[in-house]
Each structure stands twice: as C-alpha cells, then as structure tokens.
N, C-alpha and C positions, 0 to 999 in steps of 0.2 A: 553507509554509502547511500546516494541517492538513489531514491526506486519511483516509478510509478505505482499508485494502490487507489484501492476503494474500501470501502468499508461494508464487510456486512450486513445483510440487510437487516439481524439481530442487533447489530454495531457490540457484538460482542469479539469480534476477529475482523483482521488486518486482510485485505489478499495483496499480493504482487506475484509478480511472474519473474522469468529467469531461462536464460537458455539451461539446457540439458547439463551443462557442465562447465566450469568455471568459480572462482574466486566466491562469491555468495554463497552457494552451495559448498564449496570446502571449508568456508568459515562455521556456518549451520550445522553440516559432518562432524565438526570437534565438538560445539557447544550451542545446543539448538536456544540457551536461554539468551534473551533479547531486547533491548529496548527501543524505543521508534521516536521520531520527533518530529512535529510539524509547528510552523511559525504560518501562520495564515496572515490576516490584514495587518500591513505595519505602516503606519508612516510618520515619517520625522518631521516632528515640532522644533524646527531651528529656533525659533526666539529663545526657547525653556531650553534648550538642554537634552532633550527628550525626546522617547518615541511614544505612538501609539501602537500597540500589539495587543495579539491574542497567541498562544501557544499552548499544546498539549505533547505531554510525554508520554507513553505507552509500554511497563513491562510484563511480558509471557515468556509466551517460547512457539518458537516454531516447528512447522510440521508441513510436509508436502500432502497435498490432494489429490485425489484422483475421480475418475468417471464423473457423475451430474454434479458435483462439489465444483470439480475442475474447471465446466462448462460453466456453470452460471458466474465462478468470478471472473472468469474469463471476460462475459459477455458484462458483468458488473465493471470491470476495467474498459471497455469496450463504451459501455452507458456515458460511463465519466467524460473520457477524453474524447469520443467522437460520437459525440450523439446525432450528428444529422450524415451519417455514411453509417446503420446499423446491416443493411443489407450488405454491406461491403465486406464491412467487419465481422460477419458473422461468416462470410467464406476466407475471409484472412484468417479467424481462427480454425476454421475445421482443415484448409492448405498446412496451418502452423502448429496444429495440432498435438504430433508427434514431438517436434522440436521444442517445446514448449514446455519449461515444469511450473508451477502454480503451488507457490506456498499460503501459508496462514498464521498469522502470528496471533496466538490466543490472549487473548488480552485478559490479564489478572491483576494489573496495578494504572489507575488514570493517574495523571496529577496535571494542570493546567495553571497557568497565569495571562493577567491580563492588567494591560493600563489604556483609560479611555481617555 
C-alpha cells in the first residue's frame, strides 16, 4: 500500500506512520515480514521504446516504536515533506501524538535497478 516515509538517519530502517488502528496494522499483526518499493526518477524515452528509472526494493520486518524513537521519525517525516512549516509541524505532531503509531521497517535485504 502506499505510505508516506523517511529514511533513517543510519538508512538502516524505514519510518512511516499510521493511525492507531486499521488495515496496515492488522496486516503487520499477522506477518510483520515485509517488503518496500520505491520507483524514484522516471521518464519515458518515446523514440526508443523505453524508460529512464531508478528503483529500490527493501526486505525486513516491521516493528512499532515508541518515546524518542517515535519522535524523531516523526519529525524525520515531518523534515521530508514540510520542511519550511517545522514549527507547525512539530505542534501537529505533539496535538497528534497519541493518535499516531509510527512503525519501522528493518531493512535486511536492498536490491535496486536502473536505466540511464
């Protein structure tokens, strides 16, 4: 499913977020192991036939966070998508707080391609 994330700042694990309850989380309850995908720059070369891409897969397993773990992907999710509202952001997450769970996806398998 699609998720907003960041990446640690090890880039050893995955963060995203999730409300408290819901579809994700009962997926992750049965079988926390996981794999991730990102398709970054593409664009299609119509003459050839062809794209240009970059892409990485990612498998671990997941596991929920808690206390200063929690906060800083938070605010590392926070970095990413709204970097100039940090002040904003940083009472949207202590309002959202509670409502809020924050996973981690341990990354134990990269694998990546690419055409330039």
């Amino acid at each position: 499913m699609p998720l907003s994330y960041s990446l640690s700042k090890d880039e050893a694990a995955i963060y995203f977020h999730s409300a408290r309850e819901g579809r994700k989380l009962d997926i992750i309850a049965e079988n926390n192991r996981a794999s991730f995908a990102v398709v970054g720059k593409s664009e299609v070369i119509a003459e050839k036939f062809s794209m240009r891409y970059e892409s990485a897969i990612v498998k671990g397993y997941v596991e929920e966070v808690f206390g200063p773990e929690k906060q800083l992907a938070l605010e590392g999710l926070l970095q990413k998508y709204s970097p100039h509202y940090l002040a904003e952001g940083r009472r949207y997450i202590q309002k959202n707080y509670n409502l809020t769970a924050v996973l981690k996806l341990l990354i134990q398998e990269i694998s990546g391609k690419a055409r330039q």
